[in-house]
C-alpha positions in Angstrom: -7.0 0.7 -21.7 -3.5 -0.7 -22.8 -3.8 -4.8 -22.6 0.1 -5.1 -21.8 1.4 -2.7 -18.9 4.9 -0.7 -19.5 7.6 -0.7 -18.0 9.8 2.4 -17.1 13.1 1.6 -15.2 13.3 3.2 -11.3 16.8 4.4 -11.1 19.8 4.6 -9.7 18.6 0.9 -8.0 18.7 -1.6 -10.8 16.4 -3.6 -8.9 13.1 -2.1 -9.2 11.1 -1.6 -12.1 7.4 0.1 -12.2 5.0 -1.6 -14.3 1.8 1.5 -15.9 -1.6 0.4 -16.4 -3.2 3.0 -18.0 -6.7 4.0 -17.3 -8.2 7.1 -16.3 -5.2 9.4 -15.8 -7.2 11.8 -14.1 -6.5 8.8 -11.4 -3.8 7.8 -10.4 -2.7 4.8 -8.0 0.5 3.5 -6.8 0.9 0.2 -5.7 3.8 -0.7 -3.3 4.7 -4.4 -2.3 6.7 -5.5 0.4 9.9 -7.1 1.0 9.0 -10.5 0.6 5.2 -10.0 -0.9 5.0 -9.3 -4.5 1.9 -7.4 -6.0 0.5 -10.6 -7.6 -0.3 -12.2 -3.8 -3.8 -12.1 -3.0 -3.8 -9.1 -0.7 -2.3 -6.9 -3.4 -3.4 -8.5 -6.5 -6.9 -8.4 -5.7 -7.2 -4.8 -4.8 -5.2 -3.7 -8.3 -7.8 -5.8 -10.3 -10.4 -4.2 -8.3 -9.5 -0.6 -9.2 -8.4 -1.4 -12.5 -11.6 -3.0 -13.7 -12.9 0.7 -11.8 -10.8 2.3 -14.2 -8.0 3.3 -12.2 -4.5 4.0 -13.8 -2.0 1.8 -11.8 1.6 2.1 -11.5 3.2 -0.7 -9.5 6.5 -1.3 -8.2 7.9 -5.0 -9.4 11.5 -5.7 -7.8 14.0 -8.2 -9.2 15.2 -9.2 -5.6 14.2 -8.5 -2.7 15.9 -4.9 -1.2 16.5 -3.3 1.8 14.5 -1.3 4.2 16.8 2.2 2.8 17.1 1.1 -1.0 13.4 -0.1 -0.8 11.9 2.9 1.1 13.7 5.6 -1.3 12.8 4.0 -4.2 9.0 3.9 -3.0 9.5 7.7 -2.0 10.8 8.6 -5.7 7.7 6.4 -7.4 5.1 8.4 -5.1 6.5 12.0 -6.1 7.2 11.3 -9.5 3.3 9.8 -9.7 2.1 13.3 -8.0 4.2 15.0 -10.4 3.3 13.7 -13.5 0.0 14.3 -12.4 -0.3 17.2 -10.0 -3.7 17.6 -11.2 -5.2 13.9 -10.7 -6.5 12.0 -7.7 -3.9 9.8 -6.1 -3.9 6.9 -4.0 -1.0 4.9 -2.6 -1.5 1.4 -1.7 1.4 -0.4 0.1 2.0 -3.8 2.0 4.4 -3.5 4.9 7.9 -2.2 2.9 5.0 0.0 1.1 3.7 1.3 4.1 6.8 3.1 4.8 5.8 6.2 2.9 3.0 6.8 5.5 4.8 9.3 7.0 5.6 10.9 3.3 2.1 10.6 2.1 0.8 12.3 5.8 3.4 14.8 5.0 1.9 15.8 1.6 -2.1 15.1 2.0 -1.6 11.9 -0.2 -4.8 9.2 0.2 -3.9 5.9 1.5 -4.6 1.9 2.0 -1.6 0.8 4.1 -1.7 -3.0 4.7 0.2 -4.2 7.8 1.8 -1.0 8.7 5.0 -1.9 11.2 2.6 -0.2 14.3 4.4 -1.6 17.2 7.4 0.3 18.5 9.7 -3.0 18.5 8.6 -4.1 14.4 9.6 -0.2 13.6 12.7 0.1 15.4 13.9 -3.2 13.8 13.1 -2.0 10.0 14.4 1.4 10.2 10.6 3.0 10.1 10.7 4.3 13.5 8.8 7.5 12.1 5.6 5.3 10.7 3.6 4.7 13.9 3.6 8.6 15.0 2.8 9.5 11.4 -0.5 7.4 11.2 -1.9 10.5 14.1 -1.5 13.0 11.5 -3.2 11.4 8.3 -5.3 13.8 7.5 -6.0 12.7 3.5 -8.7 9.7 3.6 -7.2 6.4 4.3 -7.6 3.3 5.8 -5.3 0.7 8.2 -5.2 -2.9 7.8 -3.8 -5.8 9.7 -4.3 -9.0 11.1 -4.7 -9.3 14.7 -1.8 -12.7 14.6 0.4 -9.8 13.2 3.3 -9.0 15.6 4.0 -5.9 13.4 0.0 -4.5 14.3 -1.3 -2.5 16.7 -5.2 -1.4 17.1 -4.6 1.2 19.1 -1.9 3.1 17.3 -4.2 2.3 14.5 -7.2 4.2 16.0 -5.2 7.4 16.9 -5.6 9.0 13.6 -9.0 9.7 11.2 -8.2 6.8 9.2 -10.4 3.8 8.7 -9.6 0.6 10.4 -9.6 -2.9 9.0 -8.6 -5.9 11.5 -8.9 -9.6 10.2 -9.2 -11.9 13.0 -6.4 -14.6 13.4 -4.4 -13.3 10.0 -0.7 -12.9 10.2 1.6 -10.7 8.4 0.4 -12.0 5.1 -3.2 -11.4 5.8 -4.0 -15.1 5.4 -5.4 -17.2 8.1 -3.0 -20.4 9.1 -4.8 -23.3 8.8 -8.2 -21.9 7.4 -8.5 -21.2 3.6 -12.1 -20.0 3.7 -11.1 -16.8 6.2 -7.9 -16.5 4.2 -10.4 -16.0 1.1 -12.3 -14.0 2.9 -10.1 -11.8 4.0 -9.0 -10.7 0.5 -12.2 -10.1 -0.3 -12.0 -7.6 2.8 -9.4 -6.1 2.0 -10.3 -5.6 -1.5 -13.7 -3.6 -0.2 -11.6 -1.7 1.7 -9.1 -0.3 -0.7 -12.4 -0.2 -3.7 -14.3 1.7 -0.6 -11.4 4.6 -0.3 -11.0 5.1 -3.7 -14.6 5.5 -4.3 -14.5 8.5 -1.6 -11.7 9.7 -3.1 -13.4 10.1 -6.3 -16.7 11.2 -4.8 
């Protein structure tokens, strides 16, 4: 496995940038921050480590400043088809954190395994980012995958959550972060949850 990941330019935005870890190219996982939450916070961070030290080849999305819902969204879209592409004959898993979620509907679409992370669920979070499309797409999910989100999350919603096949996570009392306000111990907790969860869906997709 390569010590020092490289990096291949996402174009035509100048902001992004998609950092390889390679591992087992026979599997393949794309990891999709959000807006404001880079892939070295806990919820993402933890996850990566997880499936790299399982041998996972990783290609994550780093962004120089923080982009908006279109630039971010098509850029995510172009990382997830080029990764199928380069690979049509690996398995593939997406994992994305709220921006990142927003190829639900792409990944439905195409069959393409998932860990979305505080999916915008309600129909006032959606409307307001532009992802109108992302709470009827998690119904037809078909591809294993798994939900999660904190129940202090305005974006989440359980019961949008339970209308597909996926696999549910809920931390009690998180926010949009998935940390606990106030309480370090279920913030730390929750990581570890989260981490299961995503190491738990590979594992089946691999099975």
């Amino acid at each position: 496995m390569a010590e020092h990941p490289v990096e291949r330019p996402v174009e035509p935005f100048a902001g992004p940038r998609v950092e390889v870890y390679d591992g087992d190219l026979s599997r393949v996982a794309v990891v999709l921050p959000g807006t404001g939450y880079s892939a070295e916070r806990p919820a993402l961070a933890f996850p990566s480590l997880a499936l790299r030290e399982a041998g996972w080849s990783l290609r994550t999305v780093v962004w120089g400043s923080r982009p908006d819902a279109a630039t971010g969204r098509a850029a995510y879209e172009r990382v997830v088809r080029e990764a199928l592409a380069d690979r049509p004959d690996a398995r593939h898993l997406v994992v994305g954190k709220s921006l990142g979620t927003f190829v639900l509907p792409l990944c439905a679409a195409l069959g393409v395994p998932g860990a979305w992370l505080t999916p915008p669920l309600t129909a006032v979070a959606a409307a307001a980012l532009g992802a109108d499309d992302v709470p009827g797409a998690v119904a037809r999910l078909a591809a294993p995958a798994v939900l999660v989100g904190g129940t202090a999350d305005p974006f989440w919603d359980r019961d949008v959550a339970a209308r597909g096949g996926a696999d549910v996570v809920e931390v009690p009392g998180a926010v949009h972060t998935l940390e606990v306000p106030g309480d370090w111990r279920a913030s730390l907790a929750a990581a570890g949850a989260v981490t299961a969860a995503v190491l738990a869906l590979a594992e089946r997709i691999t099975a």
